[in-house]
N, C-alpha and C positions, 0 to 999 in steps of 0.2 A: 569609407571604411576600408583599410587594408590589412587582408587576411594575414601580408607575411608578417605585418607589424606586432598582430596577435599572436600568430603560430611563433616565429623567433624571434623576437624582442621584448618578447613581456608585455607588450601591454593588453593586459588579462580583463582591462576596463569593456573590451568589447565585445566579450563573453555576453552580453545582457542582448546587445544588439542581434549578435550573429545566431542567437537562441533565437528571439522572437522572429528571427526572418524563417529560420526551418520552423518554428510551429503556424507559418503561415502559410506553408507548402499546403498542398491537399495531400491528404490521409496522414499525415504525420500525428496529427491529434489524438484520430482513430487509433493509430499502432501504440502511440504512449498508454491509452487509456486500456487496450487490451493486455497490454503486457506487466506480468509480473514483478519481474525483475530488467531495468534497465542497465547497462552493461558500458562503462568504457572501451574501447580498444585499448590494450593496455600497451606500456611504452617498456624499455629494458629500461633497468636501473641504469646503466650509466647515462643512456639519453636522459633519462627523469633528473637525473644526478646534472648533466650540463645543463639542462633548458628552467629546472627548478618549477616546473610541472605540464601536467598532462593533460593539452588541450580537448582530446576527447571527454576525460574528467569533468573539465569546467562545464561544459557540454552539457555533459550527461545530468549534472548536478541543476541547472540552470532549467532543463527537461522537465524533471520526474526526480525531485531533491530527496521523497519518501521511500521510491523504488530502486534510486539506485546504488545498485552495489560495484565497489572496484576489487573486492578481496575472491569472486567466484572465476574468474579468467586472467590468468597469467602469461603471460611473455616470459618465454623460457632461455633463449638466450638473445644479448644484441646481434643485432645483424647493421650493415651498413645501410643508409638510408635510401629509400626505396628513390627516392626523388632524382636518385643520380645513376639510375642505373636502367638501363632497357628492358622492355617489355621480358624479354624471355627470363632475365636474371633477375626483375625481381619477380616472378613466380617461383624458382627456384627459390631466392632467397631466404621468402617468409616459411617455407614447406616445414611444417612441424615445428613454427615458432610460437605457439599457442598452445595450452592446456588448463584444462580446468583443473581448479586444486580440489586432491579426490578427496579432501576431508571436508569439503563443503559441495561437494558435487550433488549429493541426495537434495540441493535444495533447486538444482534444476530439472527434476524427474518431472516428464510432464509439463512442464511450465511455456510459457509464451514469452519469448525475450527480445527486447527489443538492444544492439549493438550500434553504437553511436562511436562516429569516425568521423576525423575534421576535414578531411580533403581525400580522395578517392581519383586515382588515376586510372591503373586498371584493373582493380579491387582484388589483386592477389592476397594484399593482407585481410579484410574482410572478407574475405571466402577461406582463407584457411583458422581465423578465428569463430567463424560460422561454422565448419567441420567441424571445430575443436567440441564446441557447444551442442550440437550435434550427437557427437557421438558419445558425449557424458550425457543424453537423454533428454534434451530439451525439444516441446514436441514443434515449437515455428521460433525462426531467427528470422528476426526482421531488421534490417540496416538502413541507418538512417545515417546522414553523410552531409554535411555545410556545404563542401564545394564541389564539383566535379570539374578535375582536369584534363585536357589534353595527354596522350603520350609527347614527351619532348620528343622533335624533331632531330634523326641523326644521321648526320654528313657522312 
């Protein structure tokens, strides 16, 4: 199975696969089954716009199909993608590119969320989508993540 084939190329057929290998993880089960609302990392419209959808989405759906919602955490503007850029820039990058939308935020008051992200490098976006959630009141962010990668190596 090849992530890049699913992550840019479309083929969204190994969604089924790359779901049952994280619910094979240990405690993965555990955090679906406590958590309220399950959570994409959400994408900017224009990526969503070039790739024609949102692998954490599939994810998330494939998850906890009853619990999860994509309309409670937003991506507020594009930014370039994180994959191409170094550690310090993309921490910078993502800073304040997450918000919860505040007309659905009361439905995080309290709650236990579990945020689903396809690949994880050095989890600048997942930490500033975890603040986001955070601090619209949700009481545990628990990140659940397909792959973990290296930082690219630079010359």
């Amino acid at each position: 199975m090849c992530l890049g084939h699913w992550k840019f190329e479309g083929d969204v057929g190994l969604t089924r696969p790359f779901a049952r290998l994280m619910l094979a993880a240990p405690g993965v089960r555990d955090a679906l089954d406590a958590a309220e609302h399950v959570l994409p990392t959400p994408m900017s419209a224009a990526r969503l716009g070039q790739r024609g959808y949102n692998p954490a989405l599939l994810l998330a759906r494939r998850l906890a199909r009853s619990r999860t919602r994509a309309d409670l955490l937003l991506r507020t503007r594009d930014t370039p993608p994180q994959r191409s850029l170094p550690r310090a820039q993309r921490l910078k990058n993502v800073r304040g590119a997450f918000q919860v939308d505040p007309l659905r935020a009361q439905a995080l008051q309290g709650r236990r969320v579990v945020l689903v992200d396809d690949v994880m490098t050095t989890g600048a976006s997942v930490r500033e989508a975890a603040a986001a959630l955070r601090a619209a009141g949700a009481a545990q962010v628990t990140v659940l993540v397909l792959a973990r990668t290296d930082e690219p190596a630079r010359n």
